[in-house]
TORNUVO-521396 format. One record per residue: residue in three letters; x, y, z of N, C-alpha, C, O in turn. Coordinates in steps of 0.02 Angstrom, whole numbers, plus 50000, padded with zeros to 5 digits. Layout:
residues N
ALAXYZXYZXYZXYZ;...
END
This chain:
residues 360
UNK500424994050000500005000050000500445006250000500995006050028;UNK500225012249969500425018549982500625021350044500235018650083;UNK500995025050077500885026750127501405034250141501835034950098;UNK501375038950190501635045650196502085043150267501895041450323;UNK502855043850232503305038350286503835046350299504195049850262;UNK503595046550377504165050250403504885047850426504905044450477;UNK505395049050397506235044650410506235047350471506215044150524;UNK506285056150461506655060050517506275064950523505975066650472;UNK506175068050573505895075950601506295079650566506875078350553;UNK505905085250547506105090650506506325089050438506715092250403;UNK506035083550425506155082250337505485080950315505105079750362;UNK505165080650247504805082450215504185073450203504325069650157;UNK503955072850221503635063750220503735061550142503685064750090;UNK503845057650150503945052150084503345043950065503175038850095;UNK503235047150000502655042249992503105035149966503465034749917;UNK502945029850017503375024549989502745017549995502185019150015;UNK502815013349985502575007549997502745001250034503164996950019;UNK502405001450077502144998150143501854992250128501554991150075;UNK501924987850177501654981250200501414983250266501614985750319;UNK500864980750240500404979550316500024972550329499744969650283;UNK500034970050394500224964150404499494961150403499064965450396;UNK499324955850406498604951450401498234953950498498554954250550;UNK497584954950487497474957750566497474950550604497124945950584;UNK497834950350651497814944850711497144947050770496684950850758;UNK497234944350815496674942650868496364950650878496824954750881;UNK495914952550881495524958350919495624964650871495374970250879;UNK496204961650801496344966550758495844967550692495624962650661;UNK495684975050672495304976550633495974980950566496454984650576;UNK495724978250506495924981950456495334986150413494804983950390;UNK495564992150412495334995850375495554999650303496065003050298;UNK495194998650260495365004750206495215011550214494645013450227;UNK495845016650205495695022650238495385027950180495575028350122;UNK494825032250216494525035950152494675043650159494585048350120;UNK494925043450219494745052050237495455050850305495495046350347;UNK495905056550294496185059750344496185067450380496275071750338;UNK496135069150428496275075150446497115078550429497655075650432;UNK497005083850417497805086550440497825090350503497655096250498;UNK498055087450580497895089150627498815093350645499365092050620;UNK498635097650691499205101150697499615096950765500195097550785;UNK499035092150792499595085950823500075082250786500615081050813;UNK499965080350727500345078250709500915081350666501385078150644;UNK500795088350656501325093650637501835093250693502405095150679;UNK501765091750734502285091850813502855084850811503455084350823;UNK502515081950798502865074450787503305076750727503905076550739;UNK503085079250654503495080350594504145084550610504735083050600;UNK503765091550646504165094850658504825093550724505265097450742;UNK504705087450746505115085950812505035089850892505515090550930;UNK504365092050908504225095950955504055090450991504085090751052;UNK503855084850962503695077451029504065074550983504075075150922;UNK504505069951034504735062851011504385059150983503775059350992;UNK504655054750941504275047450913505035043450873505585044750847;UNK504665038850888505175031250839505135033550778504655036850758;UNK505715031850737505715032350658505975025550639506345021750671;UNK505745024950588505265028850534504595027150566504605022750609;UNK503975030450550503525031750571503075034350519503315037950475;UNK502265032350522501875035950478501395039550528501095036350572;UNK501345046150521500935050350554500165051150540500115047850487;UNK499675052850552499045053250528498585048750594498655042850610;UNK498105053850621497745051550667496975050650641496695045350629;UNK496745056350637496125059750606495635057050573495235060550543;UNK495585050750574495185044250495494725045650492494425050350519;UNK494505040350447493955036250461494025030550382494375031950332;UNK493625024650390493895019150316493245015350325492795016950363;UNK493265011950299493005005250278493214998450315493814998250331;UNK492934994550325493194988750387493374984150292493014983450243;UNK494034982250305494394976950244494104970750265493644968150233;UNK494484966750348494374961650374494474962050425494744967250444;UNK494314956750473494494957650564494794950550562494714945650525;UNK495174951650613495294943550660494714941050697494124942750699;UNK495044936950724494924931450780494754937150862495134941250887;UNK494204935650878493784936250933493434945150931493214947550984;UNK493424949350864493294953450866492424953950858492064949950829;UNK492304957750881491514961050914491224965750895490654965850872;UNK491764972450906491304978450894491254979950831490734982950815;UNK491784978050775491314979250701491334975050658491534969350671;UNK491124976950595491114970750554491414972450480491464978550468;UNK491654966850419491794969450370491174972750346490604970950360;UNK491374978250302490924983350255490744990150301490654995550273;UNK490704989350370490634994550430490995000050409491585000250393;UNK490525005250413491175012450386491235016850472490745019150502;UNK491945017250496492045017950555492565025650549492785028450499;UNK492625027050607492865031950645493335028950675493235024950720;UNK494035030950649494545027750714494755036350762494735042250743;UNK494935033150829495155038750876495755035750910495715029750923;UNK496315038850928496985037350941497045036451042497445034051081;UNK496535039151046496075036051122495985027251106495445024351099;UNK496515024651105496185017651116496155013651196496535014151244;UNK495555009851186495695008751257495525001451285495064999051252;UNK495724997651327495844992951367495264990951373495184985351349;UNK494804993451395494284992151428494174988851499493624987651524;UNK494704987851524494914983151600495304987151663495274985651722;UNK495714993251631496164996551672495695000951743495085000151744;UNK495835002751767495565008951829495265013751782494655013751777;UNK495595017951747495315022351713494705020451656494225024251649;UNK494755014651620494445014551575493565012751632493005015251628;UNK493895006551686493155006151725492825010151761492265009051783;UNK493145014651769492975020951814492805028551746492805034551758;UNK492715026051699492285030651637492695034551612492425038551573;UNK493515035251621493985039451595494375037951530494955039851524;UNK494065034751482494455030651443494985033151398495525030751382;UNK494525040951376495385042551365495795043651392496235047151367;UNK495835041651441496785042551468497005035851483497465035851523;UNK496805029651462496965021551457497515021851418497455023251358;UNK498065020751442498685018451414498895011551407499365011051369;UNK498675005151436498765000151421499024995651347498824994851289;UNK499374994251373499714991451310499484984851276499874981551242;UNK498754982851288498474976751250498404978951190498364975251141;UNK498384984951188497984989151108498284988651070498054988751013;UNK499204987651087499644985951049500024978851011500464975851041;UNK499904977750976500444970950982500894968551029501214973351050;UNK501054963651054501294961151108502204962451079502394963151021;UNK502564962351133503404959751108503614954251092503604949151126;UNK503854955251027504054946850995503434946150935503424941750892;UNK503034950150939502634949450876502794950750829503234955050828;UNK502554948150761502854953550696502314962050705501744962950725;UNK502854966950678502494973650673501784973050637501514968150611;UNK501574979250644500784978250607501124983550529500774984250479;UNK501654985850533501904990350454502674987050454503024984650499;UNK502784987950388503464985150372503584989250296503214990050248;UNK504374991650314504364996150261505134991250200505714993250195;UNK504834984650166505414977950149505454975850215504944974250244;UNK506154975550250506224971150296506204976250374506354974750432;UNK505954982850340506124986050423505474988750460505134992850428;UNK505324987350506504754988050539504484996050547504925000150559;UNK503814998450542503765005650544503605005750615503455000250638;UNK503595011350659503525011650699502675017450711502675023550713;UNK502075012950716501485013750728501525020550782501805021050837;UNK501025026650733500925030550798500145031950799499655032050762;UNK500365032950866499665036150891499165030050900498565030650910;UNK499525023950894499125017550860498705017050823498225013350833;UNK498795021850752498445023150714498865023650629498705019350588;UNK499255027450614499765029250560499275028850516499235023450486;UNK498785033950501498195033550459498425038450400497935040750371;UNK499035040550375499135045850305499265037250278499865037050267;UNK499055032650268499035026350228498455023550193497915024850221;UNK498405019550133497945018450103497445012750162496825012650160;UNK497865008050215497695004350229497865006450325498385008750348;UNK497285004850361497645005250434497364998550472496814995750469;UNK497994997150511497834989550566497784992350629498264994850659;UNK497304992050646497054993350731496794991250782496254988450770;UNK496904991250821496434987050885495854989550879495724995550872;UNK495194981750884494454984150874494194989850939493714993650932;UNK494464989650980494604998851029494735005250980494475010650992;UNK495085004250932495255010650927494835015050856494955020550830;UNK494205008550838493675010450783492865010150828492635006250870;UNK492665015250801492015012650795491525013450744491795017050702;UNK490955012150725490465008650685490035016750684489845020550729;UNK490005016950616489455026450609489055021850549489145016850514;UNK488565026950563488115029850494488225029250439488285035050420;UNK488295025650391488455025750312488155030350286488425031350231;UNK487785033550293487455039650247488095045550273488325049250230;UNK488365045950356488765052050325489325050750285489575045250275;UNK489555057950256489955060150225490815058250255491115059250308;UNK490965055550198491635050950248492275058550257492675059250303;UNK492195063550196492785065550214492625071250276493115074550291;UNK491855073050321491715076350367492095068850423492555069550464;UNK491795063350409491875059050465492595059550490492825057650544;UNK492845061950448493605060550481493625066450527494045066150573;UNK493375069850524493535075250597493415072550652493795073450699;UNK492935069150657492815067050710493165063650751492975062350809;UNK493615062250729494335058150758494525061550801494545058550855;UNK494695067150803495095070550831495005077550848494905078750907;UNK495005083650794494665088650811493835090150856493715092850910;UNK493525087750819492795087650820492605083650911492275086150956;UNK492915077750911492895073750974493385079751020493045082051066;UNK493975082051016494245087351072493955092051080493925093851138;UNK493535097251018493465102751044492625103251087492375107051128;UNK492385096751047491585097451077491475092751151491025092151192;UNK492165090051140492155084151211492345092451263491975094951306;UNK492855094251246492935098451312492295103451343492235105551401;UNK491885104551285491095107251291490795101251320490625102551378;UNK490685095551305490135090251329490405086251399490085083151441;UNK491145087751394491185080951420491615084051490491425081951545;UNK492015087551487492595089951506492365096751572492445096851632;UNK492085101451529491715107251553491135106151587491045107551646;UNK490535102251532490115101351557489545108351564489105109251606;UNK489685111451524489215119951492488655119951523488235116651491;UNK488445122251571487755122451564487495127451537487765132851544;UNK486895126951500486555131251462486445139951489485905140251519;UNK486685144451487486635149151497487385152551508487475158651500;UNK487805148951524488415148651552488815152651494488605151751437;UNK489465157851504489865159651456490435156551441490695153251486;UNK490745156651380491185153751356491555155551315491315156751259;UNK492435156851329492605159951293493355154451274493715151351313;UNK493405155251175493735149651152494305153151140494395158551111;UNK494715148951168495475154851118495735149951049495825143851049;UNK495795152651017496005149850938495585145250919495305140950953;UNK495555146450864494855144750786495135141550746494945141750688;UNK495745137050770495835130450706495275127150725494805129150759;UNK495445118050684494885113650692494605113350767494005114450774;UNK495055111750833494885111850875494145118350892493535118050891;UNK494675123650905494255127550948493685131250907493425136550923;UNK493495126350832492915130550816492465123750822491865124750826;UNK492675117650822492195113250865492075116650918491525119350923;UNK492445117150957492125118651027491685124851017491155123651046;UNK491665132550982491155136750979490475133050955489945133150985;UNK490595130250904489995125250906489625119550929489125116550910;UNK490095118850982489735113051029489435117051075488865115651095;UNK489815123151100489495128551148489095129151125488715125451157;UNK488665132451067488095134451055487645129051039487095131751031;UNK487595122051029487305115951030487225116251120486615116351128;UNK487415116451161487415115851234487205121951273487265123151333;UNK486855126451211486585132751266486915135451283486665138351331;UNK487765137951270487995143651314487655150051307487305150051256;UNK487635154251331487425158951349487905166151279487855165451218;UNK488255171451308489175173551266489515167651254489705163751298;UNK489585166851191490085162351162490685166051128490645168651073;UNK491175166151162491645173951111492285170051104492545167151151;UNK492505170151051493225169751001493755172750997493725178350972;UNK494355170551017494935175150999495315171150961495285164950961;UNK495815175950917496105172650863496425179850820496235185650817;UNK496855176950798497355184250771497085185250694497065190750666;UNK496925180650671496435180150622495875180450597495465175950604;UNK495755186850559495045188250540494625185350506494015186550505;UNK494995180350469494195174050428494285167950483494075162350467;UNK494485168550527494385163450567493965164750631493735160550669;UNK493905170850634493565174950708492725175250640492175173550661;UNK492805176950591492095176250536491985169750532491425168250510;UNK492435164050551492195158850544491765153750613491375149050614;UNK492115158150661491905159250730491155159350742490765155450770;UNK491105165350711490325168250714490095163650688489725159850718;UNK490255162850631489615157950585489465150050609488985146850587;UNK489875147950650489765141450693489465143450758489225138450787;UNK489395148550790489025152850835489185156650892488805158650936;UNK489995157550884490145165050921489695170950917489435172650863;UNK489585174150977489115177650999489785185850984489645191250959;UNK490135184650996490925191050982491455184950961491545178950969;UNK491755191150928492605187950937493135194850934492995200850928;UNK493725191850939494165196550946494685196150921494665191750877;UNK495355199250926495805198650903496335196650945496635201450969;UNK496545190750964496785187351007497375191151023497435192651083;UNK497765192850988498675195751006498365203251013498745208051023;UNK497765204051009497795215051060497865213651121497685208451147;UNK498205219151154498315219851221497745219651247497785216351299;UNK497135221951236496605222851262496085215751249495555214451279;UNK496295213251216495705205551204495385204351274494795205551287;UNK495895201351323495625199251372495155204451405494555203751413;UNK495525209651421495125214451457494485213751414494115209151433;UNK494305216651369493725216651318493015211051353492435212251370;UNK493455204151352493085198651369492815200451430492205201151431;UNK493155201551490492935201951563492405205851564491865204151588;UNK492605213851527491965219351536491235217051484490685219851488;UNK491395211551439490865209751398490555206851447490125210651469;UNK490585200251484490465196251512490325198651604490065195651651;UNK490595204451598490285208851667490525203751736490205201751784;UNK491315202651713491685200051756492185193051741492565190651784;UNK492125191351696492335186051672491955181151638491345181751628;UNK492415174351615491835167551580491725164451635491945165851691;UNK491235157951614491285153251659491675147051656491805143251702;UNK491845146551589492235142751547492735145351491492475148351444;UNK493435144551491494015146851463494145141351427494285136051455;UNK494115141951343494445133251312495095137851286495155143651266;UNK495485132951294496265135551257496415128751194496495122751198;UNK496385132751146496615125951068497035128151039497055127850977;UNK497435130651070497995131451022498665129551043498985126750998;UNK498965130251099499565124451111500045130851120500545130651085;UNK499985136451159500475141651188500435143551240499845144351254;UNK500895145251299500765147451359500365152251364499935153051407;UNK500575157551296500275164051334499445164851301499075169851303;UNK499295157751271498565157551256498375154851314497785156551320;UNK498545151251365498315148451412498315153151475497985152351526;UNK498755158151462498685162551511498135167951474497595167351502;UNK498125170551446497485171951431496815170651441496365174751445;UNK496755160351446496095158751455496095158251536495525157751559;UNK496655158251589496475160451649496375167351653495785168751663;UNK496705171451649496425180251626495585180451625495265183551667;UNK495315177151577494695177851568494325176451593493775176851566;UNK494385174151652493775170351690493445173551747493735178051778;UNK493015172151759492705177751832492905170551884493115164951872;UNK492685175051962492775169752027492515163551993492145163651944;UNK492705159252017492585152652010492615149551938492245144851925;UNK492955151551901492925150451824493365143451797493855142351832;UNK493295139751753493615133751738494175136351655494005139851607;UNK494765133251668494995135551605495405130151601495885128751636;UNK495065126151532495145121751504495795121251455495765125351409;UNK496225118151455496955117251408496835111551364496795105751384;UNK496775113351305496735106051249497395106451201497625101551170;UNK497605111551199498155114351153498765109251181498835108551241;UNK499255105151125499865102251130500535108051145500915109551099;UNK500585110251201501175113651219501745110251202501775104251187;UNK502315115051206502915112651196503235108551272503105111351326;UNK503495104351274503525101951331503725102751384503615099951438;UNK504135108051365504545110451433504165118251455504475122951480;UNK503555118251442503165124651455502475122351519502185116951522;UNK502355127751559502135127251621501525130451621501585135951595;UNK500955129351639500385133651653500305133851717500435128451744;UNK500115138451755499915138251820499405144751850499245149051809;UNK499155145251921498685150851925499185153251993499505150152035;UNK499045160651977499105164752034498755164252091498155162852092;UNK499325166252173498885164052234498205168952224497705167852258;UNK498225172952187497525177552176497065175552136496515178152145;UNK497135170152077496845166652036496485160852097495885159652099;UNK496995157652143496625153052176496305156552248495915153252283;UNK496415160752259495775165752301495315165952295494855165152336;UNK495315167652218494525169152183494235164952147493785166452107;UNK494575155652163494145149952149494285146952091494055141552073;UNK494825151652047494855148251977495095143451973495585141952006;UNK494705138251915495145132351902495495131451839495445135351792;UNK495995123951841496595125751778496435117551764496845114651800;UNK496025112251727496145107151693496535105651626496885110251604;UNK496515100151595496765096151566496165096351517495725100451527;UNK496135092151469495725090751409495995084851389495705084151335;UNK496235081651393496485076151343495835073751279495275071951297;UNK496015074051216495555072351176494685073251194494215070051171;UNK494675077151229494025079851258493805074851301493225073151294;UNK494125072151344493685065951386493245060951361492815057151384;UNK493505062051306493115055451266492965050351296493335047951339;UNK492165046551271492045040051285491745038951198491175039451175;UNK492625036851154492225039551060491735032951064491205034451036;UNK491715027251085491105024551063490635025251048490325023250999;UNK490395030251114489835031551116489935041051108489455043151075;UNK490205044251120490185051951089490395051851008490475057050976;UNK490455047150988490675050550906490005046750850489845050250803;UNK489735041750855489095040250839488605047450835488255049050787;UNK488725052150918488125055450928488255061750900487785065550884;UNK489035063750890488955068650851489005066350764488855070550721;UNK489175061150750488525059750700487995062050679487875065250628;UNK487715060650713486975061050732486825070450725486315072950701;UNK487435074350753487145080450772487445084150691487255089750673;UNK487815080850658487865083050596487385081850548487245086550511;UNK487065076050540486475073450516485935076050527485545075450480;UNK485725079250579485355082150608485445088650601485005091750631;UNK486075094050559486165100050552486425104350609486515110450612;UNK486555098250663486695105950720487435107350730487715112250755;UNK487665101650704488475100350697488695103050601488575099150555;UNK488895107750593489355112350554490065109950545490525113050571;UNK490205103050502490775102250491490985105450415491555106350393;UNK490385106850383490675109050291491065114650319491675114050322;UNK490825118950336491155125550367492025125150389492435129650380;UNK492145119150415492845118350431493345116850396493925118950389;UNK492965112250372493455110150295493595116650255493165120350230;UNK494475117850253494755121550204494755117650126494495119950075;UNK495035112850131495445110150079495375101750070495325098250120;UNK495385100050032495365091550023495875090549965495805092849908;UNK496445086349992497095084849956497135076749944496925072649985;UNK497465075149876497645068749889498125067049931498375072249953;UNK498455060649960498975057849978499715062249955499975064850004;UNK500065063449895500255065049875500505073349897501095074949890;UNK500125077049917500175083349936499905085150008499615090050033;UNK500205077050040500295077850125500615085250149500355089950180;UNK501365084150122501985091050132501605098050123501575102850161;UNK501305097150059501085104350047500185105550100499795110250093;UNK500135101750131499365103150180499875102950261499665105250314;UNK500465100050255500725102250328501195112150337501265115650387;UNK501455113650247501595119650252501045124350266501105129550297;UNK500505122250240499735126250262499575128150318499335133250344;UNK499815121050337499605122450417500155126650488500035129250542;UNK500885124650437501175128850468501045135550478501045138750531;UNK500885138150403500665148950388500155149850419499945155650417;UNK499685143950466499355146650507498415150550475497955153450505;UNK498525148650406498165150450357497515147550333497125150250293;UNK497435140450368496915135550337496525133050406496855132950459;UNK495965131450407495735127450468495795121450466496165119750512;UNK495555115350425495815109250422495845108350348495475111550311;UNK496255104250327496455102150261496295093650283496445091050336;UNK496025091050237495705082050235495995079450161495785080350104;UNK496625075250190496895068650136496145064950122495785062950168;UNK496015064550067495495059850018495815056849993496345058749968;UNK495545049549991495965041149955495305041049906494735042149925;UNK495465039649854494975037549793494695029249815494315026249777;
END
């Protein structure tokens, strides 16, 4: 099969051809139809997170079920699925106690001493995200797919992987919005314009946008920011507090910088929650002032929006099907395989909201 093979960080992916292995026990193969270009995985290219090389990057799917192994359950061949890089155990503390994305267990993986699930001739690729979905073909643990709708639209479905599941999980799942409540998103890539539109699916109350970019703060609105702003003025934050007649109640940060995260504590009134989904650089710190924790504020985590994708990515399904979910709107661009490099320079200029690899 085709596939977008990273050697080394900071070099350009190379389309080479791959072997991918027959699925063994609990393993599902898929044909892949739709990728995201997620700016997680710009981090890995660019060497801002480690990873094994060679390596194929691509989280974002969604395919066609090829074949399964031996003792698999949750889907079947012809099933058109959603994979999410949340795979999970189903047995650990976290996964039984309803936290599943943060299940790290290593059943999801091939065992040691197995053959790899990619092989590039005789040298093994090194699987990320347990997913390596910029490929015509992906092998995954039946955890890390699930089973949608055949009527939707496969190259929307692939958001749901990843963008769409972080920015509306940290609205549904994470936050927990209640209807009337304010909310203010910092940055309008894929992430944080899911999340303006999960806010306004959930009743927030002010839904307001910041972002240094003006078709992206217009793109804001039109998924259902109530304001937006211009994220890098000195005055943004302030702006927010006196809008909101003291602060939000909810702060989402999607963009992956300190001083966006200090911003979304900035914005909050007493008792305010400010949510971090953004991939920081690693050696960078968020924290609140003893005056921030005086006045009650809180500072979480997001991981992939607290996903439970089994059952949250079916339903926003459902909420696209149903019109209340606005994925055409996100989609910049739809590229073949081939012009991976040129949809990750895109995303570098900061210029596109999501760009989606299409497989014929």
């Amino acid at each position: 099969m085709k596939a977008a093979v990273l050697f080394e960080a900071n070099t350009p992916l190379s389309i080479e051809d791959v072997t991918v292995s027959k699925p063994g026990p609990r393993e599902v193969l898929i044909r892949t139809m739709a990728v995201g270009v997620c700016r997680s995985d710009l981090h890995f290219v660019d060497g801002a997170y480690p990873h094994a090389m060679p390596t194929i990057p691509g989280h974002e799917a969604c395919g066609v079920v090829e074949a399964v192994g031996d003792e698999v359950g949750m889907v079947k061949v012809g099933d058109h699925v959603v994979t999410c890089l949340s795979a999970f155990c189903g047995h650990c503390e976290f996964c039984v106690t309803g936290r599943m994305a943060l299940c790290i267990d290593s059943s999801v993986r091939r065992p040691k001493g197995a053959p790899p699930r990619l092989m590039l001739g005789d040298r093994p690729i090194a699987q990320m995200l347990n997913l390596s979905a910029y490929a015509e073909m992906m092998l995954v643990h039946e955890h890390a797919c699930v089973a949608i709708d055949r009527d939707m639209p496969m190259d929307r479905a692939a958001l749901l992987g990843c963008a769409i599941t972080t920015g509306a999980g940290a609205v549904f799942n994470t936050t927990d919005v209640t209807p009337g409540e304010t909310v203010c998103v910092v940055g309008c890539g894929g992430i944080g314009l899911a999340a303006v539109n999960a806010a306004k699916i959930a009743g927030a109350g002010k839904i307001i946008a910041l972002d240094p970019v003006p078709e992206k703060r217009a793109m804001a609105e039109k998924l259902g920011a109530t304001h937006s702003f211009d994220a890098l003025s000195d005055t943004a934050a302030d702006e927010v507090v006196a809008l909101t007649k003291g602060g939000v109640h909810h702060a989402i940060e999607a963009v992956g910088r300190a001083q966006s995260a200090a911003t979304a504590v900035k914005v909050l009134r007493r008792g305010g929650t400010a949510t971090i989904l953004g991939m920081m650089p690693l050696g960078e710190k968020v924290g609140l002032s003893a005056m921030d924790l005086l006045s009650g504020k809180r500072l979480q985590g997001g991981f992939m929006g607290s996903n439970r994708f089994p059952v949250d990515i079916p339903r926003l399904v459902d909420f696209y099907m149903r019109g209340l979910l606005d994925l055409d709107t996100i989609i910049a661009d739809r590229m073949p395989l081939e012009r991976i490099n040129d949809a990750f320079d895109e995303l570098r200029r900061g210029d596109t909201t999501r760009s989606v690899i299409t497989f014929s």
